[in-house]
PDB file of N, CA, C and O in Angstrom:
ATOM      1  N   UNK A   1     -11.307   4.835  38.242  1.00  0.00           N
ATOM      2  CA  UNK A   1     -10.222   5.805  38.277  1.00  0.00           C
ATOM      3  C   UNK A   1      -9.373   5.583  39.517  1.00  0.00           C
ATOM      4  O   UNK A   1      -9.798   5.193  40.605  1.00  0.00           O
ATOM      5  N   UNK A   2      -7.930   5.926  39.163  1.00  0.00           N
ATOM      6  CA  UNK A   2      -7.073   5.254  40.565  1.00  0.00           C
ATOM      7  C   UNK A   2      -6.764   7.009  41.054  1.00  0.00           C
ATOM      8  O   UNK A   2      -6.033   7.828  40.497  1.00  0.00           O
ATOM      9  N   UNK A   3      -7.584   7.162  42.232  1.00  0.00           N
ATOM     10  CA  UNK A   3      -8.234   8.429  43.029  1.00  0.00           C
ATOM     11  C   UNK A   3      -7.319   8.143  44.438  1.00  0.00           C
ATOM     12  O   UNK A   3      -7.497   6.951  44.688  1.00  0.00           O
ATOM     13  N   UNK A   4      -6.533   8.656  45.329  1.00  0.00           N
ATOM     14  CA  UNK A   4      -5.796   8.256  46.293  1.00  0.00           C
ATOM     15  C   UNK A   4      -6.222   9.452  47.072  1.00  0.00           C
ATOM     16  O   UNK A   4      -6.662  10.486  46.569  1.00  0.00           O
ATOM     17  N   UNK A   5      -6.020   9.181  48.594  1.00  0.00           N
ATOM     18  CA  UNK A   5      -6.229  10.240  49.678  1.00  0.00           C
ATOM     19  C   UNK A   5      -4.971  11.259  49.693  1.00  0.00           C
ATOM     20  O   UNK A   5      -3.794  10.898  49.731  1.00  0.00           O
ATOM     21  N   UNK A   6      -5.440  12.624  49.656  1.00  0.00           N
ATOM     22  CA  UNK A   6      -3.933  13.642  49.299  1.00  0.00           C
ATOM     23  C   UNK A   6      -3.817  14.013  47.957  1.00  0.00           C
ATOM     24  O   UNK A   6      -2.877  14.739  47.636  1.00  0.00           O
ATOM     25  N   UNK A   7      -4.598  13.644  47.148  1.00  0.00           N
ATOM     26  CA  UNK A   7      -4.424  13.892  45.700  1.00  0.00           C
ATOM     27  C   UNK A   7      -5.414  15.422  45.430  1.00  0.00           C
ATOM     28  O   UNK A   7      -6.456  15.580  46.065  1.00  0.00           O
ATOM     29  N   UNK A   8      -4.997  16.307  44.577  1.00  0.00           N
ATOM     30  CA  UNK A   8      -5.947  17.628  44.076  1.00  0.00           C
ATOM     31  C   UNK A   8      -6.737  17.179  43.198  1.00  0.00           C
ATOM     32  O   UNK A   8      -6.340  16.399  42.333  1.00  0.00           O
ATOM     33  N   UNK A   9      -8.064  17.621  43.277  1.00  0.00           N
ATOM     34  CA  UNK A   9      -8.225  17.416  42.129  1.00  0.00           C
ATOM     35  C   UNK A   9      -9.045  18.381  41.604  1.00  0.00           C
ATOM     36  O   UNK A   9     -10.015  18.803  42.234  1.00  0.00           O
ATOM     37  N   UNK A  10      -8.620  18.937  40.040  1.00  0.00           N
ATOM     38  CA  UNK A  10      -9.352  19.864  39.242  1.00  0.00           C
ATOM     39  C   UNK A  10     -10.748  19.713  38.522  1.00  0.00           C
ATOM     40  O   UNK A  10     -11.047  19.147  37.471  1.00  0.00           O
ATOM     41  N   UNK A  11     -11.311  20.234  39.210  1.00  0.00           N
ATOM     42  CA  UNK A  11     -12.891  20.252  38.684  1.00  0.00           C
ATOM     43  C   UNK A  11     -13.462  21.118  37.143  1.00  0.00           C
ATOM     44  O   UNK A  11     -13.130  22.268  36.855  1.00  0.00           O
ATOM     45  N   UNK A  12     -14.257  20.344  36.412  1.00  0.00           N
ATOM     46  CA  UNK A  12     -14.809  21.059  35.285  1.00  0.00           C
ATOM     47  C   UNK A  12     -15.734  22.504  35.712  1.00  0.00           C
ATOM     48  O   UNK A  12     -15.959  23.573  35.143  1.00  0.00           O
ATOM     49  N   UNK A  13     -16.070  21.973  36.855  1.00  0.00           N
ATOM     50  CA  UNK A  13     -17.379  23.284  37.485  1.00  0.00           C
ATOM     51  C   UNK A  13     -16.570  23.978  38.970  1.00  0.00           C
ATOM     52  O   UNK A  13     -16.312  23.210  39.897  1.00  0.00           O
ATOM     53  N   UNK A  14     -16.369  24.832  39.030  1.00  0.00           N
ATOM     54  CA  UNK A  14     -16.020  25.827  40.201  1.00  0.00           C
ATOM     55  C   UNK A  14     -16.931  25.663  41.449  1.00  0.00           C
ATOM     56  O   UNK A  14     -18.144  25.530  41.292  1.00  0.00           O
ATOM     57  N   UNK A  15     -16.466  25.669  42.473  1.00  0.00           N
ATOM     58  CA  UNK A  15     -17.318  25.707  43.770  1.00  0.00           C
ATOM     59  C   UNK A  15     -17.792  27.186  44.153  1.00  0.00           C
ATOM     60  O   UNK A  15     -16.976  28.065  43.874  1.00  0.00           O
ATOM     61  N   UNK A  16     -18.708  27.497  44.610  1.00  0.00           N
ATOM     62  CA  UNK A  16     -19.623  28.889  44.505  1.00  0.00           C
ATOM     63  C   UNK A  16     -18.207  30.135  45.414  1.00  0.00           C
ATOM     64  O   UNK A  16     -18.193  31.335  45.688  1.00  0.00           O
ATOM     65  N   UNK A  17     -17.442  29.234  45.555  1.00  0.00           N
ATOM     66  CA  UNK A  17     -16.492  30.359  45.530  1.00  0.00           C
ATOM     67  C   UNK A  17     -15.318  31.439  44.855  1.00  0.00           C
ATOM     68  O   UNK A  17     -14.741  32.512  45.036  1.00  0.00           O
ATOM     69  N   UNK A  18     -15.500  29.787  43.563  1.00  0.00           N
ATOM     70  CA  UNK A  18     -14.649  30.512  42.611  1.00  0.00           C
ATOM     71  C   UNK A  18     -13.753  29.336  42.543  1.00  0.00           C
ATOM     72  O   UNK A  18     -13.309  29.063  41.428  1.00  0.00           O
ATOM     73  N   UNK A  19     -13.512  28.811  43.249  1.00  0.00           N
ATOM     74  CA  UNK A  19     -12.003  27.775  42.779  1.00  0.00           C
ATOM     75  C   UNK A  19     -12.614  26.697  42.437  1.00  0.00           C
ATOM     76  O   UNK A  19     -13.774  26.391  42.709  1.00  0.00           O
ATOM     77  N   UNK A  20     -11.686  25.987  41.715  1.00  0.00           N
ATOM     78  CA  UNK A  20     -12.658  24.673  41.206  1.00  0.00           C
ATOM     79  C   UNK A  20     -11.285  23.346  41.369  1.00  0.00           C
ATOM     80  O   UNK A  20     -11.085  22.378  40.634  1.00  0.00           O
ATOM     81  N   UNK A  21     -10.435  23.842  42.759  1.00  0.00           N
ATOM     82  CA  UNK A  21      -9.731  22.438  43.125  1.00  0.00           C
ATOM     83  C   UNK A  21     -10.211  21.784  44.433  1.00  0.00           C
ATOM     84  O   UNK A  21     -11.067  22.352  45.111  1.00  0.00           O
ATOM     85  N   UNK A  22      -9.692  20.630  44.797  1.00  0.00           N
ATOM     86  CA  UNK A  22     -10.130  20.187  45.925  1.00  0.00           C
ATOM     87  C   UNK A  22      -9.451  19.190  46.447  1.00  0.00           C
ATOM     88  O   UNK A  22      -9.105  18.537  45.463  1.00  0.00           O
ATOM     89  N   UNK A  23      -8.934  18.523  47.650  1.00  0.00           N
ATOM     90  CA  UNK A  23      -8.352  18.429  48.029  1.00  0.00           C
ATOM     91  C   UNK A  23      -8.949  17.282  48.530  1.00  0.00           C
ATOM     92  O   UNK A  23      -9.617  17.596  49.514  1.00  0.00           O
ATOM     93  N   UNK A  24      -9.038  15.525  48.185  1.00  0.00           N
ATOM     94  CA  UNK A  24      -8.932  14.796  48.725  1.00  0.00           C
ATOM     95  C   UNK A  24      -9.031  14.093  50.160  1.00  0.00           C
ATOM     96  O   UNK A  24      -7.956  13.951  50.743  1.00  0.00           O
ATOM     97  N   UNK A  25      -9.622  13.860  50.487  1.00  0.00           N
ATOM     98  CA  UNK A  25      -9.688  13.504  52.329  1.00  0.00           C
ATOM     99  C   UNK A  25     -10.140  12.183  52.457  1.00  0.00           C
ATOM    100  O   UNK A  25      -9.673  11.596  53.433  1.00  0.00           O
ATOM    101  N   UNK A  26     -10.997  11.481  51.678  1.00  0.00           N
ATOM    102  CA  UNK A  26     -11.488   9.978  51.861  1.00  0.00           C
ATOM    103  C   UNK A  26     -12.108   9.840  50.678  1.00  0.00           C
ATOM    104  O   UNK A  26     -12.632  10.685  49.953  1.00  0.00           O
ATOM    105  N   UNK A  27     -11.944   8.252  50.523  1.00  0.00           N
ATOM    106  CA  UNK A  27     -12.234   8.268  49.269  1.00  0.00           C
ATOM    107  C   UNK A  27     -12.775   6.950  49.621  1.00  0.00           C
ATOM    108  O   UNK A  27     -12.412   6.383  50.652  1.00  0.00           O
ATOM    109  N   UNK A  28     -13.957   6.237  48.499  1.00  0.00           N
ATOM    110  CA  UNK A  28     -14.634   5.368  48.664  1.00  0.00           C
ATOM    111  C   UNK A  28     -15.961   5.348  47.919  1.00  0.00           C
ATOM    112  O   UNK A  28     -15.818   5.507  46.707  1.00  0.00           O
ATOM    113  N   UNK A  29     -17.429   5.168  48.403  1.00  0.00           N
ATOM    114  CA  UNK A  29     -18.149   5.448  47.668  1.00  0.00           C
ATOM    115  C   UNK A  29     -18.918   6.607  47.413  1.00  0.00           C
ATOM    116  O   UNK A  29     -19.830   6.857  46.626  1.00  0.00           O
ATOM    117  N   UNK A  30     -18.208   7.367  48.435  1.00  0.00           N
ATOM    118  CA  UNK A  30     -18.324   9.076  48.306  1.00  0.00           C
ATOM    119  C   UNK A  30     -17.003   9.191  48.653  1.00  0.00           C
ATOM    120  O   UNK A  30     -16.156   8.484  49.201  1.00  0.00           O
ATOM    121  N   UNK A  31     -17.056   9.998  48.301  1.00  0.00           N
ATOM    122  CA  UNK A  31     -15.519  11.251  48.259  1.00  0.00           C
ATOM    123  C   UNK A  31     -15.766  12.292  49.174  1.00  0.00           C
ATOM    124  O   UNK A  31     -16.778  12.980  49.037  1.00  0.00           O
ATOM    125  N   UNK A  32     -14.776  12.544  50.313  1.00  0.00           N
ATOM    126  CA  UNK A  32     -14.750  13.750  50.989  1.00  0.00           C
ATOM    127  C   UNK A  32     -13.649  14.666  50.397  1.00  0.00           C
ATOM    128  O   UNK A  32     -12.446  14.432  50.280  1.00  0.00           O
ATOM    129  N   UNK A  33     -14.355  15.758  50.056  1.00  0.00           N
ATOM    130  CA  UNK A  33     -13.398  16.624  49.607  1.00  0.00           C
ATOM    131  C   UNK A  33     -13.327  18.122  50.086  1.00  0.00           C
ATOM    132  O   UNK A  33     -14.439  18.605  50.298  1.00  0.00           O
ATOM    133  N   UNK A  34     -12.215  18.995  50.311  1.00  0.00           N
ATOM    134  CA  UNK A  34     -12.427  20.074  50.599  1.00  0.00           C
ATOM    135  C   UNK A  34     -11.492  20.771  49.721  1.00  0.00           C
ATOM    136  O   UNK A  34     -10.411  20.482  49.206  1.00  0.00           O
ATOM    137  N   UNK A  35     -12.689  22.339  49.721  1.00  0.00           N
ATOM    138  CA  UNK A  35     -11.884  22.893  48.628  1.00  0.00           C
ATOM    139  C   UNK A  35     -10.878  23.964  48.904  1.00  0.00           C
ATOM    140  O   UNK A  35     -10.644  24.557  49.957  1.00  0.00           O
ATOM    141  N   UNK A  36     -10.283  24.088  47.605  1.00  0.00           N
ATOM    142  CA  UNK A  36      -8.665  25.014  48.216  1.00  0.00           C
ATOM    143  C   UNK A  36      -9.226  26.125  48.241  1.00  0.00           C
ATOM    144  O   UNK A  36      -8.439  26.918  48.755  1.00  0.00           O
ATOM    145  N   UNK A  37     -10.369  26.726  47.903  1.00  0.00           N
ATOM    146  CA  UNK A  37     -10.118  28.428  48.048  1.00  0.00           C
ATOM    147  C   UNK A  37     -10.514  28.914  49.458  1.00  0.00           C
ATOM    148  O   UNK A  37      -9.977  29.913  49.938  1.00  0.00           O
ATOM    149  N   UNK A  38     -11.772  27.971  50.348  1.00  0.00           N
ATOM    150  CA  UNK A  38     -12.357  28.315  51.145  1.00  0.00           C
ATOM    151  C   UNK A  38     -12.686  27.546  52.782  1.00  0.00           C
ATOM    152  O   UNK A  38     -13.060  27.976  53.874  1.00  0.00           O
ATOM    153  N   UNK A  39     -12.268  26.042  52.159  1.00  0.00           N
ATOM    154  CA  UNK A  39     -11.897  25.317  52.863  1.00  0.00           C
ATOM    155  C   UNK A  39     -12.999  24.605  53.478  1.00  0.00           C
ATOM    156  O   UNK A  39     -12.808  23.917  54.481  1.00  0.00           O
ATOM    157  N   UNK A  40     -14.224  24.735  52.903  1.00  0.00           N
ATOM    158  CA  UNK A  40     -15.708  23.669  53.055  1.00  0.00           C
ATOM    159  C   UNK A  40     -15.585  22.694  52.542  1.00  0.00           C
ATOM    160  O   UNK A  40     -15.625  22.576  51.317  1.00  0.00           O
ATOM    161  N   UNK A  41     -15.394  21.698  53.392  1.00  0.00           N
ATOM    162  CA  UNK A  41     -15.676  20.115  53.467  1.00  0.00           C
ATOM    163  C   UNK A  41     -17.095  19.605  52.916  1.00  0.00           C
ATOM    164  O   UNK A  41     -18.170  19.961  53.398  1.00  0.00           O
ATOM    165  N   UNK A  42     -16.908  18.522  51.596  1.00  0.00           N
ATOM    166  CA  UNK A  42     -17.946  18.513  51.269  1.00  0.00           C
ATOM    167  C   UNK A  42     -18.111  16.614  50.697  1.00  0.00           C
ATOM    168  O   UNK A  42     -17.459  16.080  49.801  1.00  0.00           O
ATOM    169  N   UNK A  43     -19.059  16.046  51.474  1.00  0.00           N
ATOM    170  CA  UNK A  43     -19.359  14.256  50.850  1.00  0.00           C
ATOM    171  C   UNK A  43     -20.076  14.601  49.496  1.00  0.00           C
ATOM    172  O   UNK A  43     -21.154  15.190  49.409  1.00  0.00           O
ATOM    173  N   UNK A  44     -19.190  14.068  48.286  1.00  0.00           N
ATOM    174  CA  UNK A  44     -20.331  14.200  47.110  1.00  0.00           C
ATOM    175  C   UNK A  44     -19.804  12.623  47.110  1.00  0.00           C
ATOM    176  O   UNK A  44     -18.833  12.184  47.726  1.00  0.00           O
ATOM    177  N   UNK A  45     -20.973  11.690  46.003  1.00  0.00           N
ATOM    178  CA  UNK A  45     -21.114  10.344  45.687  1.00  0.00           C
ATOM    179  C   UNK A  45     -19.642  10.352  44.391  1.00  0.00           C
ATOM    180  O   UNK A  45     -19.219  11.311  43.745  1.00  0.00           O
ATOM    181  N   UNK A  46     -19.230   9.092  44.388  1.00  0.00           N
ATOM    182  CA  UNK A  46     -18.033   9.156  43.441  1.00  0.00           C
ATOM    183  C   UNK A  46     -18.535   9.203  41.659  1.00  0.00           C
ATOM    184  O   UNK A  46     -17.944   9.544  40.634  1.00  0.00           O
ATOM    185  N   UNK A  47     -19.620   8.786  41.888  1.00  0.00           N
ATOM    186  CA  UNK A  47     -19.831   8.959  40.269  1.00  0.00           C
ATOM    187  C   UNK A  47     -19.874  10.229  39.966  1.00  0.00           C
ATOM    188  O   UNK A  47     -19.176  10.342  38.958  1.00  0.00           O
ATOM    189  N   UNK A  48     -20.260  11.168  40.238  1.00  0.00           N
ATOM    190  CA  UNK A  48     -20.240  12.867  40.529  1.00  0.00           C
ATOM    191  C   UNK A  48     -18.920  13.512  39.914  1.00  0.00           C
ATOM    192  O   UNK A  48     -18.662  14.329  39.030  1.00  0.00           O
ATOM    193  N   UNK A  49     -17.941  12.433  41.178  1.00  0.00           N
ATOM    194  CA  UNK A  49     -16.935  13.086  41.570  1.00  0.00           C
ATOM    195  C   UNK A  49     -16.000  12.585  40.070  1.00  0.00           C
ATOM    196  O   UNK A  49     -15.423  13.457  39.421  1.00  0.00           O
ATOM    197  N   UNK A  50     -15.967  11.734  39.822  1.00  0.00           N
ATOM    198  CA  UNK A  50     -15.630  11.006  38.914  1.00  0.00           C
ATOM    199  C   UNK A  50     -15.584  11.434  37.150  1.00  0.00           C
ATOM    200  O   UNK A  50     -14.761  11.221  36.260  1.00  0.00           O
ATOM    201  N   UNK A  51     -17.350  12.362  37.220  1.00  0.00           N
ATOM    202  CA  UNK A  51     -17.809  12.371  36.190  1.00  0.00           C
ATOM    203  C   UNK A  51     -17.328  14.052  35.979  1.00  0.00           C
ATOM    204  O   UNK A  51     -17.152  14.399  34.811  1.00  0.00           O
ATOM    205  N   UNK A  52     -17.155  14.891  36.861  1.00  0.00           N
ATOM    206  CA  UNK A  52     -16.744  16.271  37.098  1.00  0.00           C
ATOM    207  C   UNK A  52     -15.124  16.646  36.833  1.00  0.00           C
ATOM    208  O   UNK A  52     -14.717  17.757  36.494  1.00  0.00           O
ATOM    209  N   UNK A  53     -14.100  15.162  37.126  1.00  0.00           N
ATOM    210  CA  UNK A  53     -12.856  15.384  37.036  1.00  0.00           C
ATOM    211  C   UNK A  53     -12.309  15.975  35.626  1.00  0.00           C
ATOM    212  O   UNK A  53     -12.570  15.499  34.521  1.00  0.00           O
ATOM    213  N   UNK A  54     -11.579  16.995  35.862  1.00  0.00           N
ATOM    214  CA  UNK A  54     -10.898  17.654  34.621  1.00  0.00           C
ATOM    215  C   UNK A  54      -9.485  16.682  34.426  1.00  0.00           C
ATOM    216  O   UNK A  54      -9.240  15.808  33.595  1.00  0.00           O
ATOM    217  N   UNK A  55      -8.750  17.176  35.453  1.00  0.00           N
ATOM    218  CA  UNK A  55      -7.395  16.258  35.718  1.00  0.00           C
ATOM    219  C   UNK A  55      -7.136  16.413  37.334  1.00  0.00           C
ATOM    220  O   UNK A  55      -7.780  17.151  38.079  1.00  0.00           O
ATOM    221  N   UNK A  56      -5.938  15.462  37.746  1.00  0.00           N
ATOM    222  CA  UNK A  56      -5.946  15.273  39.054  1.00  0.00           C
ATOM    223  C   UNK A  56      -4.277  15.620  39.110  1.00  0.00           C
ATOM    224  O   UNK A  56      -3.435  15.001  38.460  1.00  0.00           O
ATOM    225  N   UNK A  57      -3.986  16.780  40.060  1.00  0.00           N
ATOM    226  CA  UNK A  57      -2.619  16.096  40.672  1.00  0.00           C
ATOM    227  C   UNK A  57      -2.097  15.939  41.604  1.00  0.00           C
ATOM    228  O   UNK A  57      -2.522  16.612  42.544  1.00  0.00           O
ATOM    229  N   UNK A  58      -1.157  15.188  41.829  1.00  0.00           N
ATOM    230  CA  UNK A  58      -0.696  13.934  42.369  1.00  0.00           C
ATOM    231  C   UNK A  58       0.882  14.233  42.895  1.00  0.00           C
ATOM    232  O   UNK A  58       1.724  14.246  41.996  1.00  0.00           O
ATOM    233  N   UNK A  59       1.262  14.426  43.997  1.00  0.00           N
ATOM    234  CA  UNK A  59       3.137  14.835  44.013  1.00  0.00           C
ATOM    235  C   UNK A  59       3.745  15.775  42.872  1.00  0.00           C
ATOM    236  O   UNK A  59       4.906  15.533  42.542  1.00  0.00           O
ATOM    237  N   UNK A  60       3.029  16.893  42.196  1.00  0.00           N
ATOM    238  CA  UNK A  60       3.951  17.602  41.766  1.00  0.00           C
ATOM    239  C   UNK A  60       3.542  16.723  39.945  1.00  0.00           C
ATOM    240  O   UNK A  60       4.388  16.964  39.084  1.00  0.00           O
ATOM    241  N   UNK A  61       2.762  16.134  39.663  1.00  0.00           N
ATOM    242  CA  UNK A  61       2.733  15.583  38.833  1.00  0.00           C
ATOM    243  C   UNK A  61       0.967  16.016  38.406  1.00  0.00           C
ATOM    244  O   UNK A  61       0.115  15.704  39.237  1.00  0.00           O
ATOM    245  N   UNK A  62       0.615  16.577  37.374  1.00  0.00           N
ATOM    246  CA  UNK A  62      -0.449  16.692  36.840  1.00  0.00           C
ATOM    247  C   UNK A  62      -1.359  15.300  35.547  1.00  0.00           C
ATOM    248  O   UNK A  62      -1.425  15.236  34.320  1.00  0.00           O
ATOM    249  N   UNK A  63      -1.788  14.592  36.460  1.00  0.00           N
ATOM    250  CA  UNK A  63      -2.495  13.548  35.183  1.00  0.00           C
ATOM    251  C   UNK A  63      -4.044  13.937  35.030  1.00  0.00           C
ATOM    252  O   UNK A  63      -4.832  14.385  35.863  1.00  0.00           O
ATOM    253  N   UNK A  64      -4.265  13.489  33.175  1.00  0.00           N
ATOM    254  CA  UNK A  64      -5.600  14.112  32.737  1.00  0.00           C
ATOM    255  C   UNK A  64      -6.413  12.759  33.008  1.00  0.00           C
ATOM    256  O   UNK A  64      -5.860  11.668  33.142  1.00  0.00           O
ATOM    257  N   UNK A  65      -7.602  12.939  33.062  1.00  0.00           N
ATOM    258  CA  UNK A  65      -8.510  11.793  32.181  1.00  0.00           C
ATOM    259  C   UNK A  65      -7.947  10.659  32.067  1.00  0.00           C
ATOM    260  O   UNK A  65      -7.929   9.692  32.828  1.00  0.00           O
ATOM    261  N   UNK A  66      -7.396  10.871  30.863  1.00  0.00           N
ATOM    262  CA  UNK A  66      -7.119   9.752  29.918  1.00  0.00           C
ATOM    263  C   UNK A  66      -5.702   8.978  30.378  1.00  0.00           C
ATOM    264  O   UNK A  66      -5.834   7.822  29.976  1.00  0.00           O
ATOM    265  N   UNK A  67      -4.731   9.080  30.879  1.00  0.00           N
ATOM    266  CA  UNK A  67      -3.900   8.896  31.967  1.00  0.00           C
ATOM    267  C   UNK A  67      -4.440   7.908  33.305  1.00  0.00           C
ATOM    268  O   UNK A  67      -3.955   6.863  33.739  1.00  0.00           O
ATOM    269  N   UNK A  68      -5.597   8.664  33.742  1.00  0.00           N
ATOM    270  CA  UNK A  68      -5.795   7.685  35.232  1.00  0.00           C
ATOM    271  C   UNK A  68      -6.499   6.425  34.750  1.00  0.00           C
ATOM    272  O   UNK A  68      -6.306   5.291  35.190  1.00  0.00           O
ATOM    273  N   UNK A  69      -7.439   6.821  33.676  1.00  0.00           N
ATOM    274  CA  UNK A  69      -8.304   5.126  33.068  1.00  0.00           C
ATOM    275  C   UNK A  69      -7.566   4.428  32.411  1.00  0.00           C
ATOM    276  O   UNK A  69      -7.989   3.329  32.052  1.00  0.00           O
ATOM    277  N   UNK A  70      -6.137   4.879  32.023  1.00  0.00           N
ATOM    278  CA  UNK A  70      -5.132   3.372  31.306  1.00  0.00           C
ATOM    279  C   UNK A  70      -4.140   3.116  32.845  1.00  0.00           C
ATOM    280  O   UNK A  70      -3.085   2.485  32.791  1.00  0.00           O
ATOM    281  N   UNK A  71      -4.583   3.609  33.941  1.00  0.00           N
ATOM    282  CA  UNK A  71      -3.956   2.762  34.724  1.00  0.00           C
ATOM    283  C   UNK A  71      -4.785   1.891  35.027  1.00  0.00           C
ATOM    284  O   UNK A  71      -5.999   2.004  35.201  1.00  0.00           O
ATOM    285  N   UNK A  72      -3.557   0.241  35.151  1.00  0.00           N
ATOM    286  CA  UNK A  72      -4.564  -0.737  35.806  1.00  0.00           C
ATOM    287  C   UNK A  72      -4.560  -0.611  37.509  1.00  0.00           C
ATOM    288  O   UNK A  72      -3.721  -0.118  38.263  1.00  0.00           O
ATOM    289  N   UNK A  73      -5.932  -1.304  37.797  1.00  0.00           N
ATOM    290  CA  UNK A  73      -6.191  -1.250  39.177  1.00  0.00           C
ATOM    291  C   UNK A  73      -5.499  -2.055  39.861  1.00  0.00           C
ATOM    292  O   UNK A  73      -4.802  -2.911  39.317  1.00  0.00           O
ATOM    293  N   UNK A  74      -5.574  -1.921  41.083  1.00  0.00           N
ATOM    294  CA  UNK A  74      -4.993  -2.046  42.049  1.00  0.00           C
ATOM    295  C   UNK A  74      -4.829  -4.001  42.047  1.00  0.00           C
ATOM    296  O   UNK A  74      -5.856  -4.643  42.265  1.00  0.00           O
ATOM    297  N   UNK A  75      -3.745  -4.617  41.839  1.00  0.00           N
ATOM    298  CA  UNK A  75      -4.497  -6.213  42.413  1.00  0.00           C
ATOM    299  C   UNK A  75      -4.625  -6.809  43.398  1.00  0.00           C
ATOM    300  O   UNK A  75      -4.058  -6.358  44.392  1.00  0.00           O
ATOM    301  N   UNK A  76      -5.537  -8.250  43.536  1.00  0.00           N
ATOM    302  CA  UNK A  76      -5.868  -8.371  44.794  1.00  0.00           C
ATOM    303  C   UNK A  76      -5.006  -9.742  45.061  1.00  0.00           C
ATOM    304  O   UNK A  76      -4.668 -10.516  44.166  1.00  0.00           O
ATOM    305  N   UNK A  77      -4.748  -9.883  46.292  1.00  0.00           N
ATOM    306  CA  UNK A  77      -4.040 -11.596  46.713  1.00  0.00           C
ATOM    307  C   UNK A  77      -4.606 -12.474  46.098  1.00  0.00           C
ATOM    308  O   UNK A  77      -5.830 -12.528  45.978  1.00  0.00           O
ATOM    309  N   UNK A  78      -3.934 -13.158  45.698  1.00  0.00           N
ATOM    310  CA  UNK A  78      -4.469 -14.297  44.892  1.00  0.00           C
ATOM    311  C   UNK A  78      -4.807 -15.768  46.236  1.00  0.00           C
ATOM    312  O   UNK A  78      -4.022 -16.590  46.708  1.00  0.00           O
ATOM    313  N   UNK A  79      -6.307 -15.551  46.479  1.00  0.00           N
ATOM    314  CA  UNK A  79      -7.035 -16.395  48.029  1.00  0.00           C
ATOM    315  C   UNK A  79      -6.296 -17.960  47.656  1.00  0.00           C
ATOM    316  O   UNK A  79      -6.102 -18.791  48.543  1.00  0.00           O
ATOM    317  N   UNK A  80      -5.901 -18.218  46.090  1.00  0.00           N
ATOM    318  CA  UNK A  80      -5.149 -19.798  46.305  1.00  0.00           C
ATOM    319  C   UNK A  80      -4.024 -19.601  46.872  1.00  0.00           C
ATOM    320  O   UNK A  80      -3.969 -20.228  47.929  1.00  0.00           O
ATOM    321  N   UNK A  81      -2.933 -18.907  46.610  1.00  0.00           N
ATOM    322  CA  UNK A  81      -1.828 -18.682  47.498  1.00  0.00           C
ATOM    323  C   UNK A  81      -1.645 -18.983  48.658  1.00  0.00           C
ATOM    324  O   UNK A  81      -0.724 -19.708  49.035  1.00  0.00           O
ATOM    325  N   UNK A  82      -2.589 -18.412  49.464  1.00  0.00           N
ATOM    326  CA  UNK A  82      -2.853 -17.572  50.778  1.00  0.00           C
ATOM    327  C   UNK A  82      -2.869 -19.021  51.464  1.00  0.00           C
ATOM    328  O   UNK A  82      -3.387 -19.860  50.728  1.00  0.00           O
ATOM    329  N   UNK A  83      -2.404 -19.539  52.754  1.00  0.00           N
ATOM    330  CA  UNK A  83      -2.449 -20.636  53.499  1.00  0.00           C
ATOM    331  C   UNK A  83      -2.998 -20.071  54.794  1.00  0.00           C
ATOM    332  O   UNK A  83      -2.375 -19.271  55.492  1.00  0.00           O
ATOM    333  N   UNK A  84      -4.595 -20.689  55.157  1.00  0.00           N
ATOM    334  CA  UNK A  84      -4.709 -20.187  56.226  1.00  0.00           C
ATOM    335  C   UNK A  84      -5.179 -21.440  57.480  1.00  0.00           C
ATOM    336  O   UNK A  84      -6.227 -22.079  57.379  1.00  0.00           O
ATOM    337  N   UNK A  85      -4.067 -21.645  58.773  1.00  0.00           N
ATOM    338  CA  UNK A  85      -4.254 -22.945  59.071  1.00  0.00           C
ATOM    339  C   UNK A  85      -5.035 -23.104  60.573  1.00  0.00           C
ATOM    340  O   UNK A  85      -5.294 -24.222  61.018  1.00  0.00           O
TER     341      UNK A  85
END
């Protein structure tokens, strides 16, 4: 999933406070996230985080599911290109 730092994201399950968004902070093989109602910072593992996502949004822009997995990933330099002397 293409997951960026600054992004909301809407959870299937609510945090014991009641809100169930959260707010992006690092991302990697855990996710730091904190949530909007209460503001506890929390490392969950990305498969979790991943597997919990309802939809995410993004600048004013709401994408579901099915939206972030038909984007392609990110590409990488192509190392033949690259001249290193």
């Amino acid at each position: 999933m293409d997951i960026h730092v600054g992004d909301i994201l809407v959870m299937k399950k609510p945090h014991p406070c009641g809100d169930n968004r959260f707010l992006v902070g690092r991302v990697g093989m855990d996710f730091k996230i904190r949530c909007q109602g209460c503001g506890r910072e929390v490392m969950v593992p990305r498969a979790k985080v991943e597997k919990n996502i309802r939809r995410v949004e993004r600048e004013g822009r709401q994408l579901d599911r099915q939206e972030l997995d038909r984007r392609p990933a990110p590409k990488k330099p192509d190392p033949e290109g690259e001249r290193h002397v």
